[in-house]
NUKOL-534286 format. One record per residue (C-alpha): x, y, z; residue in three letters. Coordinates in steps of 0.25 Angstrom, whole numbers, plus 2048, in hexadecimal, padded with zeros to 3 digits. Last residue first. Layout:
<atoms>
XYZALA ...
</atoms>
This chain:
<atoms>
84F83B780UNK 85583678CUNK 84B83D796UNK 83F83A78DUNK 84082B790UNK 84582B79FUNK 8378347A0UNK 82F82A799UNK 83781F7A4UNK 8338277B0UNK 8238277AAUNK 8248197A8UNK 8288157B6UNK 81F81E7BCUNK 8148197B4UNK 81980C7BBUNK 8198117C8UNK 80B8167C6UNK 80480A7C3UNK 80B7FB7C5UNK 8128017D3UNK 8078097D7UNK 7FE7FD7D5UNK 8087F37DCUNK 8087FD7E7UNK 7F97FE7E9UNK 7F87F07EAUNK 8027EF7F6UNK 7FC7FA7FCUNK 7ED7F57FBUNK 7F17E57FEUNK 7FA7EB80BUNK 7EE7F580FUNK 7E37E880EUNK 7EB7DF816UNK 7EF7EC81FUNK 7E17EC822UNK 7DC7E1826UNK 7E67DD82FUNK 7E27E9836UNK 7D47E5835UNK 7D67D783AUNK 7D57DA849UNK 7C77E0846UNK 7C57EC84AUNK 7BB7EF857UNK 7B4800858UNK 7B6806863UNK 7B981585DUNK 7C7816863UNK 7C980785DUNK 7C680B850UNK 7D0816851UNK 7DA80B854UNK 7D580184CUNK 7D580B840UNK 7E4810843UNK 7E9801845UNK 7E27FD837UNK 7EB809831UNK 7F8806836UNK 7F47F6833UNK 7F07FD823UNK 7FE805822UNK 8077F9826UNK 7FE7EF81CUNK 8017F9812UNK 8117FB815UNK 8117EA816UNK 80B7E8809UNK 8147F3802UNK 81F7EE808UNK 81C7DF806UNK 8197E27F5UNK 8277EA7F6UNK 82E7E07FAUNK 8267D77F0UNK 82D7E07E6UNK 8237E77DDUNK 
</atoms>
């Protein structure tokens, strides 16, 4: 994984978890209940770490069984 790649998956997470935070405040605000100011921040910490995690596994896992599943096929193809 490029380390552009690393920021866009970081940034798309984080992007994903402030929409999110902004819809629980929002709702939590309707029901009166007080969020933290650091909540959001919070959160799109936590969704940038998870998505940019969950990418390096898809990338190690099923990308390279991918990889060797293309390359069996090459194999019988020139045979």
């Amino acid at each position: 994984m490029t380390p552009a790649q690393c920021v866009r998956t970081c940034l798309l997470g984080a992007f994903i978890a402030a929409c999110a935070g902004l819809i629980l405040r929002t709702i939590l605000a309707l029901a009166g209940k007080r969020v933290p100011w650091f909540t959001e921040i919070a959160l799109a910490a936590g969704a940038a770490l998870l998505s940019l995690v969950c990418r390096f596994v898809h990338e190690r896992l099923v990308l390279k069984d991918y990889d060797k599943m293309v390359e069996q096929r090459r194999r019988r193809m020139h045979w």
